[in-house]
FIKOLZA-1660 file (N, C-alpha, C; in steps of 0.1 Angstrom, whole numbers, plus 5000, padded with zeros to 4 digits):
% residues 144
   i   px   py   pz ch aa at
   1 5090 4838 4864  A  X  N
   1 5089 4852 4860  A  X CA
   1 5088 4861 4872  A  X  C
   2 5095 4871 4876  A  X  N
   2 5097 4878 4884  A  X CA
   2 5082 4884 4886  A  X  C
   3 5075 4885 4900  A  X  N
   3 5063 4897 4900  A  X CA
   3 5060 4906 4890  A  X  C
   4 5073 4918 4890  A  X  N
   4 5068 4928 4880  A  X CA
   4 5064 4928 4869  A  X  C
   5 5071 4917 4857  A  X  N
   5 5070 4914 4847  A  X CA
   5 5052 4908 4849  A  X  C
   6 5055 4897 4858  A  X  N
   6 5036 4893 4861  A  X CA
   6 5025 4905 4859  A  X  C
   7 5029 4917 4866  A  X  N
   7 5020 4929 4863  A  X CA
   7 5021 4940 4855  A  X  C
   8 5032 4934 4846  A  X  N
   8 5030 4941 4834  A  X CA
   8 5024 4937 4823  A  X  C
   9 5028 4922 4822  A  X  N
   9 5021 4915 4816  A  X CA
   9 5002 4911 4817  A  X  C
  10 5003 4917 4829  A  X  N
  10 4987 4916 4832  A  X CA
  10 4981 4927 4831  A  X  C
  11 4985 4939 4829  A  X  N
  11 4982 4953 4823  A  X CA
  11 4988 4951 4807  A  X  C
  12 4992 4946 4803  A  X  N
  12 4993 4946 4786  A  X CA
  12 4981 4937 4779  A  X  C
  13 4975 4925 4789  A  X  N
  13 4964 4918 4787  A  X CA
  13 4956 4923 4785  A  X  C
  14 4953 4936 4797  A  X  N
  14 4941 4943 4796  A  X CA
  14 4943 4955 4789  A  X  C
  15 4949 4953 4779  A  X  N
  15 4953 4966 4765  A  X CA
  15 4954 4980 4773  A  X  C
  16 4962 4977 4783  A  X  N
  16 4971 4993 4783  A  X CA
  16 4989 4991 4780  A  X  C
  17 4990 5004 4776  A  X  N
  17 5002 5007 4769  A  X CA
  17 5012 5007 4781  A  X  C
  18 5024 4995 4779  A  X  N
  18 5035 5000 4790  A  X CA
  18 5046 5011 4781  A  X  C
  19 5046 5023 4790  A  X  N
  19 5054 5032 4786  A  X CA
  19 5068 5024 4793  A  X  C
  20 5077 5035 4788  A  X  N
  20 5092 5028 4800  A  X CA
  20 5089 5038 4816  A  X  C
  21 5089 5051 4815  A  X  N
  21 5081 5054 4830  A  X CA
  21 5072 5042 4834  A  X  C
  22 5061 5039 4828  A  X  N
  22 5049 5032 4837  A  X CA
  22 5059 5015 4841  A  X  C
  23 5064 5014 4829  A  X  N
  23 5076 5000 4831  A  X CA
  23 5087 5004 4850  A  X  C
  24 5088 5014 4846  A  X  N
  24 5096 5017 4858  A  X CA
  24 5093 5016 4868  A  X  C
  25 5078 5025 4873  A  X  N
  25 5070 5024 4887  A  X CA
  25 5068 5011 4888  A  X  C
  26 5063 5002 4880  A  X  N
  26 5056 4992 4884  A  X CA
  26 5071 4982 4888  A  X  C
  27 5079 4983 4883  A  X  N
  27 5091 4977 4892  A  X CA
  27 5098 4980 4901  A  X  C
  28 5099 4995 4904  A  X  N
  28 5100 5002 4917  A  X CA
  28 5092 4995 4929  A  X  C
  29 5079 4996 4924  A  X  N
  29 5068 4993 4938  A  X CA
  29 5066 4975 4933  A  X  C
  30 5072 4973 4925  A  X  N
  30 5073 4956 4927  A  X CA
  30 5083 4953 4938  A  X  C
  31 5097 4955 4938  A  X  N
  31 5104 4954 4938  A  X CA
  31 5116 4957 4955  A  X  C
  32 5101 4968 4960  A  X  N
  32 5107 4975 4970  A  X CA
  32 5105 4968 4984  A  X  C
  33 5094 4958 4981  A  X  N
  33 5094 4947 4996  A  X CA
  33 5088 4959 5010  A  X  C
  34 5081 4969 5008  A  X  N
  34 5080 4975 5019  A  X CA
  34 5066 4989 5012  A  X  C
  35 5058 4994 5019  A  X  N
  35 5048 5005 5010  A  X CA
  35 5057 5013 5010  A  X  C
  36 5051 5023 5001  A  X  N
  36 5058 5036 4997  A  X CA
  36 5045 5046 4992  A  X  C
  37 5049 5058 4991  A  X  N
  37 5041 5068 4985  A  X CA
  37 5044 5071 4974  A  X  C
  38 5036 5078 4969  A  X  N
  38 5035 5086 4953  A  X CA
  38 5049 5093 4951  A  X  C
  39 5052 5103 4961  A  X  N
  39 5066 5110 4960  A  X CA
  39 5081 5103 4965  A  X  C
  40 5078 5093 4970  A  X  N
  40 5089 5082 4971  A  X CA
  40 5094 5072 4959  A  X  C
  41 5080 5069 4951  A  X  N
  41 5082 5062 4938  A  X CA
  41 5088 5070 4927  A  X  C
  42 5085 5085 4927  A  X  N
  42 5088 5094 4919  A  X CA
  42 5104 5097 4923  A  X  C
  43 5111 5097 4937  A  X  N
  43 5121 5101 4936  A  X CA
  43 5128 5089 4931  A  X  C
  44 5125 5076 4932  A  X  N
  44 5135 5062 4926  A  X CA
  44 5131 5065 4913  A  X  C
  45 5123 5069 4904  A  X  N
  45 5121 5067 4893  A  X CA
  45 5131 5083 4889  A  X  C
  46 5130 5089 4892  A  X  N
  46 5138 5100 4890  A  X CA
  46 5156 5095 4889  A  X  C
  47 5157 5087 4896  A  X  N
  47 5173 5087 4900  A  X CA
  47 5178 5079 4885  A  X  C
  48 5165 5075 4871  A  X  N
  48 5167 5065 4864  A  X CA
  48 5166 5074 4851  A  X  C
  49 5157 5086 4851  A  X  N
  49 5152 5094 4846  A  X CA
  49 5146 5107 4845  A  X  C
  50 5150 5118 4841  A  X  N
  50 5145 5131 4845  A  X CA
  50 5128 5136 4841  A  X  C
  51 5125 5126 4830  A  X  N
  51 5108 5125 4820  A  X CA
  51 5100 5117 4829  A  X  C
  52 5096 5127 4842  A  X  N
  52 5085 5114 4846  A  X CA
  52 5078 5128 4859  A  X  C
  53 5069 5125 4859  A  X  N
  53 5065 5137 4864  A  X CA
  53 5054 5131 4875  A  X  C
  54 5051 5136 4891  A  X  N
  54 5038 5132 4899  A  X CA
  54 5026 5124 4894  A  X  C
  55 5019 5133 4882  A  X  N
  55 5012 5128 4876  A  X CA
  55 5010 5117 4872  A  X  C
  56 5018 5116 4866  A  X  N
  56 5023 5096 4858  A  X CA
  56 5022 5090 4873  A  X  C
  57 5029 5091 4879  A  X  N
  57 5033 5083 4892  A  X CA
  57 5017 5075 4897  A  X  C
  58 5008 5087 4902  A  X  N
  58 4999 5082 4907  A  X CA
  58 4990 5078 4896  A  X  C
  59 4989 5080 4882  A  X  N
  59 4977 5074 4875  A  X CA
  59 4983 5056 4874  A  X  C
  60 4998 5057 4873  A  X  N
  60 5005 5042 4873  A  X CA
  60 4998 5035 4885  A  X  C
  61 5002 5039 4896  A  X  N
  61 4995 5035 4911  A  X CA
  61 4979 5030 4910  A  X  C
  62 4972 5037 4907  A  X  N
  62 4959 5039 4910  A  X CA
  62 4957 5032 4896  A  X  C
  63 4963 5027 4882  A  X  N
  63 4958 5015 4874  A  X CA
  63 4961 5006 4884  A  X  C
  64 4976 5003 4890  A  X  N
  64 4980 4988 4898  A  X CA
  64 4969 4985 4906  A  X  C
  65 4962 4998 4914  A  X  N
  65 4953 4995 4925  A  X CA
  65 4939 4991 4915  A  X  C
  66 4933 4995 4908  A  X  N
  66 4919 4992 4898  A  X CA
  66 4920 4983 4895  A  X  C
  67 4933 4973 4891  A  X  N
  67 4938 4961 4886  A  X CA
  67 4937 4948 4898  A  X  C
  68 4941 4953 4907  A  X  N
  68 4942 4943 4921  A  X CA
  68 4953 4936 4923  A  X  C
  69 4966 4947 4916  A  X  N
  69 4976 4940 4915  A  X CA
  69 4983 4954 4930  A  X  C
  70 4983 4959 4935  A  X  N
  70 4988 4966 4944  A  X CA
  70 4973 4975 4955  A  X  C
  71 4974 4978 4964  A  X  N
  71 4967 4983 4975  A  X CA
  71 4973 4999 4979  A  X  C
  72 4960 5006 4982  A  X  N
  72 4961 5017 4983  A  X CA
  72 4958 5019 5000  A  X  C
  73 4964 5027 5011  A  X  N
  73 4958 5026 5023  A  X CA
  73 4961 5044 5027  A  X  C
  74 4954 5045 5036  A  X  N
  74 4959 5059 5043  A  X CA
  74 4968 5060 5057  A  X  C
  75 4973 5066 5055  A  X  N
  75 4984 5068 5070  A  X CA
  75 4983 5079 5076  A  X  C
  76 4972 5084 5078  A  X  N
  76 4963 5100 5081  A  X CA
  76 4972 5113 5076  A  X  C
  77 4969 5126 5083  A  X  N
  77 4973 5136 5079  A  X CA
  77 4979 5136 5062  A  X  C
  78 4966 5131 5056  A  X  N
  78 4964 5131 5038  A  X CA
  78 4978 5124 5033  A  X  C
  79 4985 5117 5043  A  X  N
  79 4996 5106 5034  A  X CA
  79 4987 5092 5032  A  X  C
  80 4991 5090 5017  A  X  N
  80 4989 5073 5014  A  X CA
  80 4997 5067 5010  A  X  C
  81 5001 5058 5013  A  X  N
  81 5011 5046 5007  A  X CA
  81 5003 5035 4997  A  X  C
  82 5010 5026 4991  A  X  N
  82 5007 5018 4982  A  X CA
  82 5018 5007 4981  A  X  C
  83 5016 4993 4980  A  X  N
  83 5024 4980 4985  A  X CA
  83 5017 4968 4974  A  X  C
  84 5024 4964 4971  A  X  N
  84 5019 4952 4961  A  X CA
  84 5010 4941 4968  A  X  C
  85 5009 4931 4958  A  X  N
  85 4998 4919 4967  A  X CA
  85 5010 4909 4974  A  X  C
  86 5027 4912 4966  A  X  N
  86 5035 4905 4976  A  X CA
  86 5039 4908 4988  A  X  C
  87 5032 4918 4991  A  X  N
  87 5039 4921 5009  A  X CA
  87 5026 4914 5016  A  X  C
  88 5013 4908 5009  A  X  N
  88 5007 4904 5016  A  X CA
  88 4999 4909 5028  A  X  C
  89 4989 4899 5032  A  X  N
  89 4977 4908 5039  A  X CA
  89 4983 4914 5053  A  X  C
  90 4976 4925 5057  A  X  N
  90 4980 4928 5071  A  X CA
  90 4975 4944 5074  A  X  C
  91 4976 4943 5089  A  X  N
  91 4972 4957 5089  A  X CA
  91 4980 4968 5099  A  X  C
  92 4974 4981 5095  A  X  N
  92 4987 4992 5104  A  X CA
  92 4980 4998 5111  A  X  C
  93 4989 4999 5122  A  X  N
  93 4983 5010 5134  A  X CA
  93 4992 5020 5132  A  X  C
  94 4983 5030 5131  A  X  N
  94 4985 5047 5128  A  X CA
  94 4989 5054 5136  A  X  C
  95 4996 5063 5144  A  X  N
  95 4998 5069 5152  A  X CA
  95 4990 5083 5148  A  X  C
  96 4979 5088 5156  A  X  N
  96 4974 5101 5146  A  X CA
  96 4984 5113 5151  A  X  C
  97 4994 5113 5165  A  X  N
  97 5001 5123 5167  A  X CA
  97 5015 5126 5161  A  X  C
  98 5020 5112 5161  A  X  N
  98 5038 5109 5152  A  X CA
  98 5037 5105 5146  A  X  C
  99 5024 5094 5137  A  X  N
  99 5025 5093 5122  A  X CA
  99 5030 5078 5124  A  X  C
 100 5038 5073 5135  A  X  N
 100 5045 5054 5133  A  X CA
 100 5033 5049 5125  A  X  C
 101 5038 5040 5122  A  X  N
 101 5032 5027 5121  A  X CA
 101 5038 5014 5122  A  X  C
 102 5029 5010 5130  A  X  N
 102 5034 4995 5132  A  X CA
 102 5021 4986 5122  A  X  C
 103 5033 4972 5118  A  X  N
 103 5027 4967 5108  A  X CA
 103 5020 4952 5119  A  X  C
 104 5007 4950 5114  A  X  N
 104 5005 4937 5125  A  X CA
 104 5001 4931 5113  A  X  C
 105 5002 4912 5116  A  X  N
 105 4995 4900 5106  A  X CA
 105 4981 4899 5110  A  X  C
 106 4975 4895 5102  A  X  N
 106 4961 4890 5102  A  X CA
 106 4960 4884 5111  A  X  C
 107 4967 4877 5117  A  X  N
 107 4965 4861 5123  A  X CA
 107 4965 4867 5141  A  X  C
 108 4972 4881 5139  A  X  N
 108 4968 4889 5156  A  X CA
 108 4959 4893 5164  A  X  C
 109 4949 4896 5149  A  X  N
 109 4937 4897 5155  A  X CA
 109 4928 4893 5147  A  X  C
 110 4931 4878 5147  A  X  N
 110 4918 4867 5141  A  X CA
 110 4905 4861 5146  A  X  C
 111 4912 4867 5165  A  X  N
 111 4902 4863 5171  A  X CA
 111 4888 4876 5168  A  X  C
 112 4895 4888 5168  A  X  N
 112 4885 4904 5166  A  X CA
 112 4875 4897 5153  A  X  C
 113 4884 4891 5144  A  X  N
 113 4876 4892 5132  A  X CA
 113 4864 4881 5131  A  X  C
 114 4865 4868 5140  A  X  N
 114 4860 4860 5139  A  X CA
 114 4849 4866 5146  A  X  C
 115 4853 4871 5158  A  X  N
 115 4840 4876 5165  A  X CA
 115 4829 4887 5155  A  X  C
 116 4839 4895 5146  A  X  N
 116 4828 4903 5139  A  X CA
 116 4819 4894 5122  A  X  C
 117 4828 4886 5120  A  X  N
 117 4822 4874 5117  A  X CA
 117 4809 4865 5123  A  X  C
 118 4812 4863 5134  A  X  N
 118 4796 4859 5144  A  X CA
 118 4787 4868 5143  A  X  C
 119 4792 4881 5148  A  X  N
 119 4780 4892 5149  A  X CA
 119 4772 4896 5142  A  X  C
 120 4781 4896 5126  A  X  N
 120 4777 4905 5120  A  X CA
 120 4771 4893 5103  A  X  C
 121 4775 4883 5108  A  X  N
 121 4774 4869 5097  A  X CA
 121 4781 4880 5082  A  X  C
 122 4788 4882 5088  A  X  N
 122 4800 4888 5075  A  X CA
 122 4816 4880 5076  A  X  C
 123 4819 4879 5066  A  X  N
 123 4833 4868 5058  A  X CA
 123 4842 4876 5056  A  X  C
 124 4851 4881 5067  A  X  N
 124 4864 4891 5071  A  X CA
 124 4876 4883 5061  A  X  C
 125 4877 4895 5051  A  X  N
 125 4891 4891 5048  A  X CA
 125 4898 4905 5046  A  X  C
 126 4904 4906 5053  A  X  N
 126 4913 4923 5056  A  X CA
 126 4926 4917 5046  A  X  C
 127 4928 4927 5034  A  X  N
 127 4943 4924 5031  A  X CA
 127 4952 4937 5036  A  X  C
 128 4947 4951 5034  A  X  N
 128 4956 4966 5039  A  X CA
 128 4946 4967 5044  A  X  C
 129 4945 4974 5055  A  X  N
 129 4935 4984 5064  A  X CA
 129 4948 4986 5071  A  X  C
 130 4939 5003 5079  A  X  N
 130 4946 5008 5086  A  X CA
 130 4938 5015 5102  A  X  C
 131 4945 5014 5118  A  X  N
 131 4934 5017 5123  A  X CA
 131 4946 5028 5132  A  X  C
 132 4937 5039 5133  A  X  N
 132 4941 5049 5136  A  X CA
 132 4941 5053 5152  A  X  C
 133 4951 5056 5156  A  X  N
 133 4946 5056 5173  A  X CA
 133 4964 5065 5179  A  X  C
 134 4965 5061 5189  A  X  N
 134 4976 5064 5197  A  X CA
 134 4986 5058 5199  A  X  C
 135 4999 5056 5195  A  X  N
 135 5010 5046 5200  A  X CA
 135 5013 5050 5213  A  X  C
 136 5016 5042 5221  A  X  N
 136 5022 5043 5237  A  X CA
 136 5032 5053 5240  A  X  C
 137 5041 5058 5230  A  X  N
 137 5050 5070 5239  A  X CA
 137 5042 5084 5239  A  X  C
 138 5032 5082 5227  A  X  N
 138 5022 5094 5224  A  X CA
 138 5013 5095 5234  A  X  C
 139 5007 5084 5239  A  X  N
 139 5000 5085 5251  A  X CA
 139 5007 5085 5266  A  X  C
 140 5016 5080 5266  A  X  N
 140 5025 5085 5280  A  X CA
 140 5031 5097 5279  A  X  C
 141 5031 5102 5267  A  X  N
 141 5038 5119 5266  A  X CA
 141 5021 5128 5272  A  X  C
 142 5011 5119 5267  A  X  N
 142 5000 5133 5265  A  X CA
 142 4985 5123 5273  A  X  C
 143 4990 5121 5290  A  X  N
 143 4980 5110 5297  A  X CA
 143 4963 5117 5289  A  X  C
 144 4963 5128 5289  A  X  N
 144 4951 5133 5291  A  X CA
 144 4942 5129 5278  A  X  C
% end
């Protein structure tokens, strides 16, 4: 059974109503192999249907995310994206001046995590975080 149908079927479990909008998003953002935002899901769901409005979009989102069937992260200057549990754990570095991100594996900085595991006798399991800082052309444009 394809993912989406898995999280539809796992939102029908827990007695909510699949509309065909809510059917939509959740196979959009199944579907898409990559995050996306609220107004990126709205414009694929649009290309299917003119009855679907921001609103839907993000209460769809934000059940997937309460469910633990998708993740919510920030990508500063008030954008968030949202990615299923099949893109799997990992984390982004932010650009806070151009906005990139680069996507890193867990396993990059396993060593950081173990050490804050020693320190802190806390059990690191990062699936989305995001860490905010400078990319290299942003800091070679701006030494200071």
């Amino acid at each position: 059974m394809p993912h989406c149908h898995t999280y539809l079927k796992k939102l029908r479990d827990h007695g909510y109503r699949i509309t065909p909008q809510r059917e939509m998003i959740v196979q959009i953002i199944a579907h898409c192999g990559r995050h996306m935002s609220a107004e990126e899901v709205m414009e694929k769901v649009r290309e299917k249907t003119s009855s679907i409005n921001i609103a839907t979009v993000y209460r769809t989102l934000d059940l997937l995310v309460e469910n633990g069937l998708a993740s919510r992260f920030d990508l500063g200057n008030g954008k968030t994206a949202y990615a299923t549990g099949e893109h799997g754990p990992h984390i982004h570095l932010v650009c806070k001046h151009c906005g990139s991100v680069t996507e890193i594996t867990e396993s990059d900085i396993s060593a950081s995590l173990d050490k804050i595991e020693d320190l802190y006798d806390f059990d690191c399991r990062p699936y989305h975080f995001s860490v905010h800082g400078l990319c290299r052309d942003c800091r070679d444009a701006n030494p200071d």
